[in-house]
N, C-alpha and C positions, 0 to 999 in steps of 0.2 A: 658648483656641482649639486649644491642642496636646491638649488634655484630648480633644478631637473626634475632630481630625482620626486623631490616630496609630490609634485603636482602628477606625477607620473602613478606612485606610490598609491596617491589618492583618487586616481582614476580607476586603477586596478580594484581597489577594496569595492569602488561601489561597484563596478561591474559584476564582480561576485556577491556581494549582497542582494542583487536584481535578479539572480538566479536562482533566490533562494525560495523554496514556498512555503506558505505560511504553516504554522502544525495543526494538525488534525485536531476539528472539535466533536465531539457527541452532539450529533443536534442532528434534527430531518433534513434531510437533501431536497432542495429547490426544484433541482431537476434534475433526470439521467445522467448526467457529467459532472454535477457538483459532486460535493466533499458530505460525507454524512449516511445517516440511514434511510431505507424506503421500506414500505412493507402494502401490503396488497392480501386483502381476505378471500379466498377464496371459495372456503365451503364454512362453517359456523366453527369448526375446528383447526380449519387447514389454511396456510398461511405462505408467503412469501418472502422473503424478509432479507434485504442487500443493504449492506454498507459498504463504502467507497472511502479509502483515507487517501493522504495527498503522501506524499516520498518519504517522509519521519516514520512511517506506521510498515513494517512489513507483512508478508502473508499470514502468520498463527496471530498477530497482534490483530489484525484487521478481523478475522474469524473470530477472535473475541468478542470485538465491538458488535458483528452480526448477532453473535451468541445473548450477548447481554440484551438487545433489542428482543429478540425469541422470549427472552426469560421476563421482560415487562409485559410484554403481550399477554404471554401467557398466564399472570398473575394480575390484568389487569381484566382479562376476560373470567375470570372467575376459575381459573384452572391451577395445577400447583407442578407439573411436571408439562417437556413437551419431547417427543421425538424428531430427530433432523430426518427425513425421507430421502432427500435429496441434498447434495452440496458440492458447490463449488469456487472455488480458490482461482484466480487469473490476475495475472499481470495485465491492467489497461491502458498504460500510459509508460515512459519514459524510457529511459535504456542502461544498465549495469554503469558501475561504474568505471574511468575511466583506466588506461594498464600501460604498457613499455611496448612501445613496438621498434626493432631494429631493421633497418633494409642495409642491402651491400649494389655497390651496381659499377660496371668497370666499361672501359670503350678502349677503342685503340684506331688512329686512324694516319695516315700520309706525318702529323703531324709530334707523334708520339700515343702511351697508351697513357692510362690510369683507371683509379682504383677509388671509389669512394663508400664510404659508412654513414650512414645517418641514424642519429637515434632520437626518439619522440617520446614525451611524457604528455600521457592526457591526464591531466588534473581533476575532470570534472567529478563532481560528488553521485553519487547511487540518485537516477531521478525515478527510479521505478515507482508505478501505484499500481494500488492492489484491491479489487474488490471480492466479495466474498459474498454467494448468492447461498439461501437455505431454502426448502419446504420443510415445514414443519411440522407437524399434528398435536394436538394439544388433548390433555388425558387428565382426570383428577383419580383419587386414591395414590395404591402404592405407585411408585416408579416401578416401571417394568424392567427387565436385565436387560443387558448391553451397551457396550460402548455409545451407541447414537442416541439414547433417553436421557434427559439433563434435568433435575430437579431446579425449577427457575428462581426458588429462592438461594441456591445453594450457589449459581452460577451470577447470580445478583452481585452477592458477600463477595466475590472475587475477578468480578471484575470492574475496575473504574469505568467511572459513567461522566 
């Protein structure tokens, strides 16, 4: 019986280990589809700025990651605040995870009827990814009011990098 099982046992783990992807680093994206931040200057103040994480990171985590990018910029161009003008949050990749589905289904023919139930577990883990696109505007002096103005030293302090 152990002769079965173990080899069986140990086929299963790696197959689920092969499914798994790697966790999201802070670092520039290679390209459009990798894992990481991008950013794009567009006017001396105004800026583009996307990060992309892989299925460990969800949407406010991932909007961090952008945020914190925004907040080096903007402290890196000689400015000490920035405003978001633009932002967006999407799902690019994978699909929720998986749930319980039950079917019923019956026949009846020449030869008798019946009745059958099936039930289904999808196992699979949450594969969703998430990138998060900002414009930005970058400002020195005070921080101006409202929610979408972010002091980039202050968003620095509180986000891991």
């Amino acid at each position: 019986m152990n002769r079965i099982l173990i080899p069986i046992l140990a086929t299963l783990a790696l197959g689920l280990s092969a499914c798994a992807t790697p966790p999201t680093v802070y670092q520039p994206a290679v390209s459009s589809e990798d894992m990481g931040w991008r950013a794009t200057k567009i006017e001396n103040d105004r800026y583009r700025v996307s990060f992309r994480a892989n299925a460990d990171l969800k949407g406010p985590q991932v909007e961090d990651m952008a945020l914190r990018r925004a907040a080096e910029i903007t402290l890196a161009d000689g400015y000490q605040w920035f405003r978001v003008v633009n932002r967006n949050t999407e799902q690019v990749d994978g699909r929720r995870a998986g749930g319980t589905s039950v079917g019923v289904g019956g026949s009846s023919g020449s030869y008798g009827s019946g009745v059958g139930v099936g039930l289904s577990f999808d196992l699979s883990p949450d594969s969703r990814k998430y990138e998060t696109q900002l414009e930005i505007l970058l400002g020195r002096g005070a921080k101006p009011e409202g929610v979408d103005a972010y002091d980039a030293q202050a968003v620095l302090n509180r986000t891991p990098g």
